[in-house]
One Martini backbone bead per residue (centre of mass of N, CA, C, O) as a GRO file, in nm:
protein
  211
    1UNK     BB    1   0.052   0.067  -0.008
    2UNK     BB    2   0.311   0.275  -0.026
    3UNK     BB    3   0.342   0.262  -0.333
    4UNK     BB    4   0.087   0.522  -0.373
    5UNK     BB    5   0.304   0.716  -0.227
    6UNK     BB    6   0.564   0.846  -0.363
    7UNK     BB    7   0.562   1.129  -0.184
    8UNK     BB    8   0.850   1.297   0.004
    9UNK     BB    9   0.798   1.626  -0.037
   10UNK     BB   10   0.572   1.830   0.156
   11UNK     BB   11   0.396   2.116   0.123
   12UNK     BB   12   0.287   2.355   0.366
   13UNK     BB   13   0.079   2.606   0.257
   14UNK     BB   14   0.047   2.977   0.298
   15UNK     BB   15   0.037   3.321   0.298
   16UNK     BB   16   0.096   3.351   0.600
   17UNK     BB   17   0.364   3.166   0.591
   18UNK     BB   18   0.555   3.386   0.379
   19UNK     BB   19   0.611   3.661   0.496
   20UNK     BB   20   0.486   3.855   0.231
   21UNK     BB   21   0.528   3.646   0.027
   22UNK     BB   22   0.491   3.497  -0.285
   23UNK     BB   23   0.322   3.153  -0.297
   24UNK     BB   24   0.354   3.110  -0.558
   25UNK     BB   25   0.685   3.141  -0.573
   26UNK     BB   26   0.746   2.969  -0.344
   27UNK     BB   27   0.633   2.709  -0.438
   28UNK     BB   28   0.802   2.677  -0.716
   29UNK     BB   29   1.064   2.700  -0.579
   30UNK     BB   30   1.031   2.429  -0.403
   31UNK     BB   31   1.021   2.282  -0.642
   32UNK     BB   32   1.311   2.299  -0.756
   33UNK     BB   33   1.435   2.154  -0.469
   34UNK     BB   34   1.155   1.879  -0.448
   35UNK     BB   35   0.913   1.897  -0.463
   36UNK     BB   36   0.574   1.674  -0.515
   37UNK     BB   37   0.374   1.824  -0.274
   38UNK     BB   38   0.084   2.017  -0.218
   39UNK     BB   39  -0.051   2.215   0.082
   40UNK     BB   40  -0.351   2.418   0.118
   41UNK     BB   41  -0.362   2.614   0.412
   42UNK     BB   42  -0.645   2.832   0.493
   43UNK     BB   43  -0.700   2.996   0.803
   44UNK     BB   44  -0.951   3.223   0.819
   45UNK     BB   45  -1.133   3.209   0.582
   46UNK     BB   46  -1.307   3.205   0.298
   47UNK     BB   47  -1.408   3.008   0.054
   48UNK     BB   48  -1.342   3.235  -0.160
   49UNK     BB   49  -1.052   3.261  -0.067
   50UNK     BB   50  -0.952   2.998  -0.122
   51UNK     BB   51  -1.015   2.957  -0.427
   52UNK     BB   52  -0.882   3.124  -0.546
   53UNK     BB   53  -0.572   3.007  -0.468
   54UNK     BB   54  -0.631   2.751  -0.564
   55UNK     BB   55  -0.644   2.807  -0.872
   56UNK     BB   56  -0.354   2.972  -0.848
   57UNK     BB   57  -0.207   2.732  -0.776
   58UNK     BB   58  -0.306   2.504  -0.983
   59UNK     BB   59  -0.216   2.668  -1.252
   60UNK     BB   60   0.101   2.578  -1.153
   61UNK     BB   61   0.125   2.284  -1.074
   62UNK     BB   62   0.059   2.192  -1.368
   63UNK     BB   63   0.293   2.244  -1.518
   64UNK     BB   64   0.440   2.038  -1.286
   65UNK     BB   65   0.320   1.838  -1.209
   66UNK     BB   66   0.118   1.841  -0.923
   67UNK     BB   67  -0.032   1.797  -0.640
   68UNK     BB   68  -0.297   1.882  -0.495
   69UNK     BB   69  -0.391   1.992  -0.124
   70UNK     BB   70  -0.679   2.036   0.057
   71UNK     BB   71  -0.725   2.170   0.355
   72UNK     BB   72  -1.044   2.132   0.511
   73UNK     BB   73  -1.207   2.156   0.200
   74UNK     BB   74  -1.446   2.024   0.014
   75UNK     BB   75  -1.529   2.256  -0.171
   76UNK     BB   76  -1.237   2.341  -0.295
   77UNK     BB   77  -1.129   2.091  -0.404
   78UNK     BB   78  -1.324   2.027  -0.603
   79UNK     BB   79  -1.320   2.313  -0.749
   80UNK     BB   80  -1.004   2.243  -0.789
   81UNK     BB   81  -0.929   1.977  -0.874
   82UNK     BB   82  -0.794   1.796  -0.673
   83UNK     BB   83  -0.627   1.547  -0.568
   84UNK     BB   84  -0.669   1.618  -0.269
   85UNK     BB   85  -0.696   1.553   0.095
   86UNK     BB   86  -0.683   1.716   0.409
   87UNK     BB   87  -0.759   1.569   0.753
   88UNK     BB   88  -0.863   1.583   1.087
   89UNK     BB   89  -1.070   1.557   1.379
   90UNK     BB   90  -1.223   1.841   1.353
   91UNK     BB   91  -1.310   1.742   1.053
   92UNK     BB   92  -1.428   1.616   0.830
   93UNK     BB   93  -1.487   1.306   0.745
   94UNK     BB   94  -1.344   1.090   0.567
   95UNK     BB   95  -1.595   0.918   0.521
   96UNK     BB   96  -1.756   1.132   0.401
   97UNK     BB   97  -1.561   1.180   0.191
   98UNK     BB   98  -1.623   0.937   0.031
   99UNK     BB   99  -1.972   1.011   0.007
  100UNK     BB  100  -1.888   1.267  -0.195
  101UNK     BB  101  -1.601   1.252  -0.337
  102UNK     BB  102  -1.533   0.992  -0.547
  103UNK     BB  103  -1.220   1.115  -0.703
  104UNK     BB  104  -1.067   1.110  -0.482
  105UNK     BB  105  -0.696   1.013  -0.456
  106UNK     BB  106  -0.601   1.181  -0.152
  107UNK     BB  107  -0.652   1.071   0.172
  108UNK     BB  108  -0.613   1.233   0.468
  109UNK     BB  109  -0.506   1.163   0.787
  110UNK     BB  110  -0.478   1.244   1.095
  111UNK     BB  111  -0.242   1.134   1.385
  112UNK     BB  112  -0.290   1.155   1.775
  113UNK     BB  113  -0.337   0.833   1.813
  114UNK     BB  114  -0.359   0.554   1.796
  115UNK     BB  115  -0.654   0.437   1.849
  116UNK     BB  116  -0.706   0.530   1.534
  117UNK     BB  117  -0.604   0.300   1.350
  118UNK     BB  118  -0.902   0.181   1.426
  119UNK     BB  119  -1.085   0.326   1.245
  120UNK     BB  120  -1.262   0.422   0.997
  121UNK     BB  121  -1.090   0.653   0.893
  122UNK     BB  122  -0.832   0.531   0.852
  123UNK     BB  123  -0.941   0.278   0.659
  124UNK     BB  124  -1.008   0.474   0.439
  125UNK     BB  125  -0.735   0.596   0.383
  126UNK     BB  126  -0.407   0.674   0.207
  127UNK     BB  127  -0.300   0.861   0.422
  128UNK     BB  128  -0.076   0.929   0.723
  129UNK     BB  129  -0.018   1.241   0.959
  130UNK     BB  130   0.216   1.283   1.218
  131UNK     BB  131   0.046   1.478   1.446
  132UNK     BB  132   0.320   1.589   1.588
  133UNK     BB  133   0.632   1.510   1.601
  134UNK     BB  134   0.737   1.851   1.665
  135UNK     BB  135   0.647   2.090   1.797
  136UNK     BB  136   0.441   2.399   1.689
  137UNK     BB  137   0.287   2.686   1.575
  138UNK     BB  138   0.105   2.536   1.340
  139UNK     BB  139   0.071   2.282   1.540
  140UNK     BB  140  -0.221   2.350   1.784
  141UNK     BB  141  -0.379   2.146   2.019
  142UNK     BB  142  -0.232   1.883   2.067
  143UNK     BB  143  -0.205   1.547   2.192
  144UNK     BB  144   0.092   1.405   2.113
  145UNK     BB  145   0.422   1.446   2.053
  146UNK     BB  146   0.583   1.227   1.911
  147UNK     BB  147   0.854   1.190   1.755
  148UNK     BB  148   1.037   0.926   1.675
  149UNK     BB  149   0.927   0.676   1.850
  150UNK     BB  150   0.635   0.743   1.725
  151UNK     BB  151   0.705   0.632   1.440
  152UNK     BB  152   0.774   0.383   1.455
  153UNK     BB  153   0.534   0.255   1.584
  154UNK     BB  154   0.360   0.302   1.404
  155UNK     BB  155   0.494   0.164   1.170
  156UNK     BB  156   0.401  -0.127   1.304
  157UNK     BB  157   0.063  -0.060   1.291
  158UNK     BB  158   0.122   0.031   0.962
  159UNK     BB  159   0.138   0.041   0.599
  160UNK     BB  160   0.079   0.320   0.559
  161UNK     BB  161   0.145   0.594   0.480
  162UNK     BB  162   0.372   0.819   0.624
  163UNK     BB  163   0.351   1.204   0.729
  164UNK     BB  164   0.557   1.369   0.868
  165UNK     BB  165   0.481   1.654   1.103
  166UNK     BB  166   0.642   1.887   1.293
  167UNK     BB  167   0.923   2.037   1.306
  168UNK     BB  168   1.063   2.014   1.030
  169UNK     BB  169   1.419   1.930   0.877
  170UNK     BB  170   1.753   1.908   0.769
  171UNK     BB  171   1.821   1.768   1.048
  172UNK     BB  172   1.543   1.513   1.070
  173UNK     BB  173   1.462   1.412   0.775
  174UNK     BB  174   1.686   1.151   0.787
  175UNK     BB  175   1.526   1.012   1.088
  176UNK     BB  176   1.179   1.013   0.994
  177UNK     BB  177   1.272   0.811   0.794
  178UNK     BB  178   1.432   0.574   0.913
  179UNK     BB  179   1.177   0.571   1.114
  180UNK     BB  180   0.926   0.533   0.840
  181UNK     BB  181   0.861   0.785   0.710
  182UNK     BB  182   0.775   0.823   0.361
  183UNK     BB  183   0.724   1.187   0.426
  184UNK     BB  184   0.770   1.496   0.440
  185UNK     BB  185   0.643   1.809   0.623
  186UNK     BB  186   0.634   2.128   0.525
  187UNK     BB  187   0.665   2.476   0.629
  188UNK     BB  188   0.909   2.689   0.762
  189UNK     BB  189   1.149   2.531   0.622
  190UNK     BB  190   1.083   2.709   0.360
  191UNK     BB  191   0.887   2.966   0.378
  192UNK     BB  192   1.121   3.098   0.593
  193UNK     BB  193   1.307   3.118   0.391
  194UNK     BB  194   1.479   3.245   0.188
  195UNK     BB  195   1.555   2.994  -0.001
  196UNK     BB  196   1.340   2.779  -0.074
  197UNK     BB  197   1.482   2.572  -0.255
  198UNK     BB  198   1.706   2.547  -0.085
  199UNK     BB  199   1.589   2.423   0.146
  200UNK     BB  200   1.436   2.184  -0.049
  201UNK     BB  201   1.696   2.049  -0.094
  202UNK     BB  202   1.782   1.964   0.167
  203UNK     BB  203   1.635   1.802   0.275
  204UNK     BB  204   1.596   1.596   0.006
  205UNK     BB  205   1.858   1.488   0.049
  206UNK     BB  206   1.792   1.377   0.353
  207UNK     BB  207   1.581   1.161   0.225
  208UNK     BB  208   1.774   1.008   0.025
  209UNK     BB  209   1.989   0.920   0.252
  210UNK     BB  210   1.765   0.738   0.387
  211UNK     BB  211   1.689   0.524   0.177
   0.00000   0.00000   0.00000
């Protein structure tokens, strides 16, 4: 099950993330250093500015033959032809998920506690979120803070692709492959960087020499 999810280095970005920067040229600087998957993640807008956002983002994604994944609004990612969803446990559910959504491709689902791996809700996704491996700004009010011993873990636990997230860089994310997370999952070390590209070429080298 875990070759069905082919990508390594997956960025999660926001205008707000950018500080400042055109989020539409962070991510595609991103993707020049190794990006193979971006998801929008836009909290505290308004649908109608969420889509908008999603359509300039996937008209340059398209170029490049990048996947998109909307975060949280199953109305944005249908309409922006999305190639699919993440979802947290306070978002509407996987399982709903699937029974509006035909066409969906990558249906992701945070893992905040073992306990999950047996709902029907992970059951149903096709990889699934480590959040956060450790805490960071971006993602508040967790539940867990897996560190490496808690990607172990998972994945001794599941075959599902994981994606481990939560103040990842190109210190750590030689250890959370090695450790069995799938691909990482990056937002600061990259969109706060001087230099995207090269941000996301340094973890992407790092993703490479672990594997």
């Amino acid at each position: 099950m875990r070759n069905n999810f082919p990508y390594r280095l997956y960025l999660v970005i926001s205008e707000d993330s950018c500080s400042g920067k055109n989020f539409i040229n962070v991510a595609e600087q991103a993707i020049e250093g190794g990006v193979d998957i971006i998801q929008l993640r836009e909290k505290g807008v308004d649908s109608a500015h969420f889509l908008e956002k999603a359509l300039r983002l996937q008209d340059m994604l398209s170029k490049h033959q990048i996947p998109l994944i909307i975060n949280d609004n199953l109305d944005v990612a249908i309409q922006s032809s999305a190639f699919g969803i993440h979802v947290g446990n306070s978002d509407i559910s996987p399982v709903q998920i699937r029974k509006i959504w035909k066409d969906c491709r990558s249906l992701g689902y945070s893992i905040e506690y073992p306990e999950q791996l047996e709902s029907d809700n992970a059951k149903v996704s096709d990889c699934l979120g480590i959040s956060p491996v450790f805490q960071t700004a971006t993602k508040k009010n967790t539940v867990t803070e897996w560190g490496i011993n808690g990607i172990k873990k998972l994945r001794e636990l599941t075959d599902k692709p994981l994606i481990a997230i939560g103040n990842i860089n190109e210190m750590n994310a030689f250890d959370a492959i090695k450790a069995g997370a799938d691909c990482i999952a990056v937002v600061s070390a990259i969109c706060h960087a001087d230099n995207p590209a090269k941000a996301a070429a340094n973890i992407r080298n790092q993703i490479e020499k672990a594997l």
